[in-house]
C-alpha positions as CSV (number, residue, x, y, z in Angstrom):
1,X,-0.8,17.2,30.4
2,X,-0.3,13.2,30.3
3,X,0.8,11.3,27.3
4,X,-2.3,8.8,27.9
5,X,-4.5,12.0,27.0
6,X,-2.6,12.8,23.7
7,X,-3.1,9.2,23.3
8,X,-6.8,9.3,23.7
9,X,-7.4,12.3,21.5
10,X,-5.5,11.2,18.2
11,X,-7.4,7.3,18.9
12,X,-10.6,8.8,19.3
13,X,-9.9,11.0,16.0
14,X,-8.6,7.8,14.1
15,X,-11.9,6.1,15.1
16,X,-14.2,8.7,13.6
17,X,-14.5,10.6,17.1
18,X,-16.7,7.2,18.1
19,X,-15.6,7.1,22.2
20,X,-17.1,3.7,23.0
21,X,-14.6,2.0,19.6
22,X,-12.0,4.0,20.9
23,X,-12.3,2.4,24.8
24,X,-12.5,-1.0,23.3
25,X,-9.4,-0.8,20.9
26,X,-7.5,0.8,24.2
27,X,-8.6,-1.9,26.8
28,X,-10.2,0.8,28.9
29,X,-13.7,2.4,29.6
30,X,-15.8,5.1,27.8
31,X,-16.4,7.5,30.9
32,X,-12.5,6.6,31.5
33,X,-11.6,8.6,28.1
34,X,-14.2,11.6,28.2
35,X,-13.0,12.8,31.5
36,X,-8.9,12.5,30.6
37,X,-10.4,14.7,27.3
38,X,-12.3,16.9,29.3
39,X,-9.4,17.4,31.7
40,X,-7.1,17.8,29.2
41,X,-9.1,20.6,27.9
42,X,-9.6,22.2,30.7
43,X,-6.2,22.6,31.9
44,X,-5.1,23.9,27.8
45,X,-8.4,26.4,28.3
46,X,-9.9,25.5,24.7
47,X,-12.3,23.0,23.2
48,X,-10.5,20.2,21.7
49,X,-13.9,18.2,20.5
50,X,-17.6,19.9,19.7
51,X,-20.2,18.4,21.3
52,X,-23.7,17.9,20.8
53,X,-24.8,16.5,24.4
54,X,-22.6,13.8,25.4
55,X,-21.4,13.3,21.5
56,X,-18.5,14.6,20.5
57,X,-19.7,15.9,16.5
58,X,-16.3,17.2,15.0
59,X,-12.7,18.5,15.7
60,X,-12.3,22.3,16.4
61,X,-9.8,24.7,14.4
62,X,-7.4,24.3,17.7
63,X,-8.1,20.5,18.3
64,X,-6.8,19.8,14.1
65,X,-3.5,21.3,15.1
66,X,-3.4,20.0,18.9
67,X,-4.1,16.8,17.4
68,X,-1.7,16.7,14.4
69,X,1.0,17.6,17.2
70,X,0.1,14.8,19.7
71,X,0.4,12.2,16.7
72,X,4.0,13.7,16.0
73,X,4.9,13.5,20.0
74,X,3.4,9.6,19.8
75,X,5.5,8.9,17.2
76,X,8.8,10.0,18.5
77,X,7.5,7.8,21.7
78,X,6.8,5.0,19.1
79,X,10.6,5.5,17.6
80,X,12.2,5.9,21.3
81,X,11.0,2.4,22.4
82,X,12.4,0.8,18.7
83,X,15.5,2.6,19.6
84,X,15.7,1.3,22.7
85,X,14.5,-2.2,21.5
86,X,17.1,-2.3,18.4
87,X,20.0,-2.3,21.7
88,X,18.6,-4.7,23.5
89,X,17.5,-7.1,21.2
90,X,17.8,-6.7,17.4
91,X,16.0,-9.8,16.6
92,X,12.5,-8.8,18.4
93,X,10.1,-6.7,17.3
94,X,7.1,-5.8,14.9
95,X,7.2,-5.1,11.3
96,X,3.5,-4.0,9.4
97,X,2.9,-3.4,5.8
98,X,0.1,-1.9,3.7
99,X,-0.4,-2.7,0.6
100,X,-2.3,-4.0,-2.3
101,X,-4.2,-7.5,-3.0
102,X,-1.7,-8.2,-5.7
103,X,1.5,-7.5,-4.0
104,X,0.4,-9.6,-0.7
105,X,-0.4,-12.3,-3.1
106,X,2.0,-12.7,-5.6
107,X,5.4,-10.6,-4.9
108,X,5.6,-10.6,-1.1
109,X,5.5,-14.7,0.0
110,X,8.7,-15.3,-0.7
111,X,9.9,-12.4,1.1
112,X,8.3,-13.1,3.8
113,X,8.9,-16.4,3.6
114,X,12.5,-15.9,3.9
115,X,12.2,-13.2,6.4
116,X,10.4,-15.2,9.0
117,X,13.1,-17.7,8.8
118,X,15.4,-14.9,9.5
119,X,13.7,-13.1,12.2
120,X,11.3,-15.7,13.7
121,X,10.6,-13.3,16.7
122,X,9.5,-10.3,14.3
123,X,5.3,-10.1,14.6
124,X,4.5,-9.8,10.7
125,X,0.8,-7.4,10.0
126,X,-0.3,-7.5,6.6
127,X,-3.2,-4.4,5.9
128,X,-4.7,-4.7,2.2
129,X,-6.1,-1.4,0.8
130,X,-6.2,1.4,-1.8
131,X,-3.7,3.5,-2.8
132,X,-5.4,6.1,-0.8
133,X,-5.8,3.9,2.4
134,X,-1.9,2.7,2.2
135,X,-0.5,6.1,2.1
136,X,-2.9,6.9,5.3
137,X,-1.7,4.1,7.3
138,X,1.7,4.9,6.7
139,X,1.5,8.6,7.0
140,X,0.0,8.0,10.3
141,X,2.4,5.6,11.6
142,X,-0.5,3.0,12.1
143,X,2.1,1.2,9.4
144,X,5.7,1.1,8.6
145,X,6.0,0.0,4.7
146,X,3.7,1.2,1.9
147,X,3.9,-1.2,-0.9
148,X,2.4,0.5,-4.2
149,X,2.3,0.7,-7.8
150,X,-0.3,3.5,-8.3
151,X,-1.5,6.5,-6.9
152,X,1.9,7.5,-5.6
153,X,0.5,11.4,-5.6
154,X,-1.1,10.1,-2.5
155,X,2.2,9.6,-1.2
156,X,4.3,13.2,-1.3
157,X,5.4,13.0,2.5
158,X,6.9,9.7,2.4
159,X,10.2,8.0,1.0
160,X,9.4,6.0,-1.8
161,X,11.9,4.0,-3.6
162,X,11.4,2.3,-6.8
163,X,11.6,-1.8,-6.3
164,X,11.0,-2.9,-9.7
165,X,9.0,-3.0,-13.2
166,X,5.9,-5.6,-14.4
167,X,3.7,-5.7,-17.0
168,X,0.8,-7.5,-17.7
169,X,-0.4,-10.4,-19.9
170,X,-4.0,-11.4,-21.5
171,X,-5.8,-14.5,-19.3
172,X,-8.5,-16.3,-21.8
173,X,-9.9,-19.3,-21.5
174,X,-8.1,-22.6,-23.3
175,X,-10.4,-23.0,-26.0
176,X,-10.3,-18.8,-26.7
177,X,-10.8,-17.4,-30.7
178,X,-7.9,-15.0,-29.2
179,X,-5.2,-17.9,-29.0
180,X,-5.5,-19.2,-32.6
181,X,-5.7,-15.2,-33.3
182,X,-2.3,-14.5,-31.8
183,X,-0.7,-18.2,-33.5
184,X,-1.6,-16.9,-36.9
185,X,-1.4,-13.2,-37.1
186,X,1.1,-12.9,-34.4
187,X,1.2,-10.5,-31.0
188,X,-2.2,-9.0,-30.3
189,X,-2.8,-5.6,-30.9
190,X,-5.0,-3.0,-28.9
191,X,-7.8,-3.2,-31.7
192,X,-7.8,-7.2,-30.7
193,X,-7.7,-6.2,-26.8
194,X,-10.2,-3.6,-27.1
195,X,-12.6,-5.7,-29.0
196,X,-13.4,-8.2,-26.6
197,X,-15.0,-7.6,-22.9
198,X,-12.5,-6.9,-20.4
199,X,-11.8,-7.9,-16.9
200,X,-9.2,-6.0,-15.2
201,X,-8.3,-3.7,-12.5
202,X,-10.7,-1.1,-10.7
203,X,-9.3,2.3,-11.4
204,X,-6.3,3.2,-9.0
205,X,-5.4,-0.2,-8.7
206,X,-2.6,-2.2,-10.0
207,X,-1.3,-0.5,-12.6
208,X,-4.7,0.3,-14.3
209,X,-3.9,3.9,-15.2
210,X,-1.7,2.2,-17.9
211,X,-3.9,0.6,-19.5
212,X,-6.5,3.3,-19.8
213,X,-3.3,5.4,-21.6
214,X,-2.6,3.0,-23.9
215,X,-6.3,2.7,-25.4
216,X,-6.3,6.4,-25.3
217,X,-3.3,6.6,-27.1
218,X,-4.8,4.2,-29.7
219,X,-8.1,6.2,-30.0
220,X,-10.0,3.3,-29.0
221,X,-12.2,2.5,-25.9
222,X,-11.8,-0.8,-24.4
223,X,-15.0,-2.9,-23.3
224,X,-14.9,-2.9,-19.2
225,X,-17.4,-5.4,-18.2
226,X,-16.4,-6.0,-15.1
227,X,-13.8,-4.5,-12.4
228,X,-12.4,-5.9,-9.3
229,X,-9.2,-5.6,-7.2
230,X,-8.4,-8.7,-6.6
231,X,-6.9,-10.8,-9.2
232,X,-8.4,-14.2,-7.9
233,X,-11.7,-12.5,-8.6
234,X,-10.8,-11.1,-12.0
235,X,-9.2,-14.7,-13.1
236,X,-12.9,-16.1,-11.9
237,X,-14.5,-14.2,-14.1
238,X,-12.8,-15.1,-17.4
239,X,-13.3,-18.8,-16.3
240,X,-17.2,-18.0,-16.0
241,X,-17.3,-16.4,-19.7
242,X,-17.7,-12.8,-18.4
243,X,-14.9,-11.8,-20.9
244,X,-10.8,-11.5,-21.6
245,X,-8.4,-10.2,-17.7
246,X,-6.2,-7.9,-18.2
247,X,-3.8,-9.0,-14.5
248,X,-0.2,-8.6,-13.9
249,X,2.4,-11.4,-15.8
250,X,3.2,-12.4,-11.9
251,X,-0.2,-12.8,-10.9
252,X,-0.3,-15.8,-13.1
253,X,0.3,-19.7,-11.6
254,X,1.1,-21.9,-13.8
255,X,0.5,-24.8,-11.8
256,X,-3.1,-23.5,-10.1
257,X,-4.1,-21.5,-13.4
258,X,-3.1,-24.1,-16.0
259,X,-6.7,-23.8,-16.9
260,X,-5.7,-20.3,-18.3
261,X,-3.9,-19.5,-21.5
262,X,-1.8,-16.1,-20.6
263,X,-1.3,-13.9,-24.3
264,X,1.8,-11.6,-23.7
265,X,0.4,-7.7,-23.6
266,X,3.9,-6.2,-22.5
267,X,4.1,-4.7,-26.1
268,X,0.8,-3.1,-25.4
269,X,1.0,-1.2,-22.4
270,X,3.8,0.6,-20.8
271,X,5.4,-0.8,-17.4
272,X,4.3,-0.1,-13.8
273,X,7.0,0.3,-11.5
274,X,6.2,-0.6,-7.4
275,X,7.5,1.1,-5.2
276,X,8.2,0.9,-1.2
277,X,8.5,3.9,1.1
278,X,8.2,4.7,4.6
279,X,6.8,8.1,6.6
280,X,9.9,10.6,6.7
281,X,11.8,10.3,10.8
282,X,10.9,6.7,11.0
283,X,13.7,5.1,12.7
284,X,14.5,2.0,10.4
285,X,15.6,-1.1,12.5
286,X,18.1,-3.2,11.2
287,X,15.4,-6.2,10.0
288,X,13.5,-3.0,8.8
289,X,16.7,-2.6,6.3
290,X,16.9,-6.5,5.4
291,X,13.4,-6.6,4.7
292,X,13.4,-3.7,2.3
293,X,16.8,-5.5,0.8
294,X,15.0,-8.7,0.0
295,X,12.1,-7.2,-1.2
296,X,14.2,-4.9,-3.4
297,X,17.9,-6.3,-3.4
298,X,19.6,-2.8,-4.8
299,X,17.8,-1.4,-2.4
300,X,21.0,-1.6,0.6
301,X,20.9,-0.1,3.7
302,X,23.5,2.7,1.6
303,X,21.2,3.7,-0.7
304,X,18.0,3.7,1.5
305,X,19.9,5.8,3.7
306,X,20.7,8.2,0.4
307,X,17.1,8.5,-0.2
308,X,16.4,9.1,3.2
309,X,18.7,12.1,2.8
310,X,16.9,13.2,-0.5
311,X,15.0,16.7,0.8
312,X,12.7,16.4,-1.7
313,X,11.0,13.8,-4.4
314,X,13.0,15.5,-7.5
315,X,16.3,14.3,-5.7
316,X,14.9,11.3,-5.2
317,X,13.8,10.6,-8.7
318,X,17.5,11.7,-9.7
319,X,19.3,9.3,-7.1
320,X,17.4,6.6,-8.9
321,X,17.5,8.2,-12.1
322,X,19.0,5.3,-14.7
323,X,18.7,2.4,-12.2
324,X,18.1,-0.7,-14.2
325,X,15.1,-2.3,-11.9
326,X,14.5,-6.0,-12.0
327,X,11.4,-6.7,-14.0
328,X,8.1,-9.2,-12.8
């Protein structure tokens, strides 16, 4: 058994058992791969891969837990080199993040701003995606950070650790009936909110499961005319008429959306809180700690390393439990 055939069975699984992808992401040939797999399963003496002729169709019973074992034997490869690497040079290395439109946008460039001028021989990746998709990558390693605000069911088998609170504001329009609205009868309400046509968040997104409680709560059901997950997008389609965005406060520029009149909504809706985790076992390198610090400055290399030690989320939750988080 070779490490290069673990390799090729957990690449070929990520790339929807599609050989030919999987040679060209690995540099290698096609006929290359299907004979380490075949030899692979013939010295184990069991089918890792069904086949229909030459095309492998789906995993077998055995080849989901061979294959869920190889990924855990790559990754304690993976954490051996950065172990190795954080002793020989601490400022060199790679650092990749998954997260959402919004937070690559608006909360991360001047962390990462800041970190590159710290660490200029640290390779940044950025990978935009659901809630779903971010808690695959970094389950699977294929990522170190999750940054994300919803879905966090998605993320049971990682550390997650609360960064800090936002809320959101009303985008209309400068010439809106809602601004004279809100200067003579005072904060909008959800009646106001819900009786316009919305622009906001696609459901899972940014926060949008708070909104959908608060119009619940009121008895009400808002207008959605239009959904997106991109904020840019959602902030072009109030400028085109469509109808009023629901975004986050951060989300807002007041230089590049002076266009915009933002209506406070924080009374409406309840916070979001975003989060940053990691898979459990990862070996945290020491600009893996800064970067986790500047993103979330109470987060210190003490208390990641507490939550780290956290067997389960309730503990978590409790170690956290209290903590004043900076608000957005």
């Amino acid at each position: 058994m070779k490490l290069q055939q673990l390799r090729y069975i957990w690449e070929v699984t990520r790339h929807d058992l599609n050989v030919s992808a999987t040679a060209q992401s690995l540099f290698t040939s096609q006929p290359g791969i299907s004979k380490q797999i075949r030899l692979l399963e013939d010295e184990l003496g069991v089918e890792i891969f069904a086949r229909s002729g030459k095309h492998l169709t789906h995993v077998t019973q055995v080849g989901e837990t061979i294959i869920g074992m190889a990924g855990q034997i790559l990754r304690q490869v993976e954490t051996i080199k950065q172990v190795a690497q954080e002793f020989s040079n601490e400022q060199h290395g790679s650092l990749s993040i998954a997260t959402t439109h919004t937070q690559a946008r608006y909360a991360l460039p001047p962390v990462i701003r800041d970190f590159r001028a710290r660490y200029p021989n640290v390779a940044l990746h950025m990978n935009q995606g659901s809630p779903t998709q971010i808690a695959e990558l970094a389950a699977t390693g294929a990522v170190d950070f999750a940054i994300a605000t919803e879905g966090l069911e998605h993320f049971q088998d990682l550390v997650m650790m609360p960064c800090y609170e936002w809320n959101r504001c009303v985008v209309v329009p400068s010439q809106h009936p809602l601004i004279e609205r809100a200067a003579r009868h005072g904060p909008l309400t959800i009646a106001d909110v819900a009786a316009e046509p919305i622009v906001t968040y696609v459901f899972g997104f940014t926060g949008r499961s708070r909104l959908d409680e608060a119009f619940s709560a009121a008895g009400v059901k808002p207008n959605v005319v239009l959904t997106a997950t991109d904020t840019d997008v959602i902030k072009t389609y109030v400028r085109l008429g469509l109808g009023i965005g629901i975004i986050a406060r951060m989300a807002l520029d007041p230089e590049r959306d002076s266009d915009l009149v933002a209506l406070d909504a924080s009374h409406l809706f309840a916070p979001s809180v975003t989060h940053i985790g990691f898979r459990r076992g990862t070996f945290l390198r020491r600009f893996m700690y800064d970067f986790i610090e500047r993103f979330a400055p109470h987060l210190t290399r003490t208390q990641v390393d507490a939550a780290v030690a956290c067997t389960t989320r309730a503990e978590r939750e409790a170690l956290f439990a209290g903590l004043a988080l900076p608000d957005r």
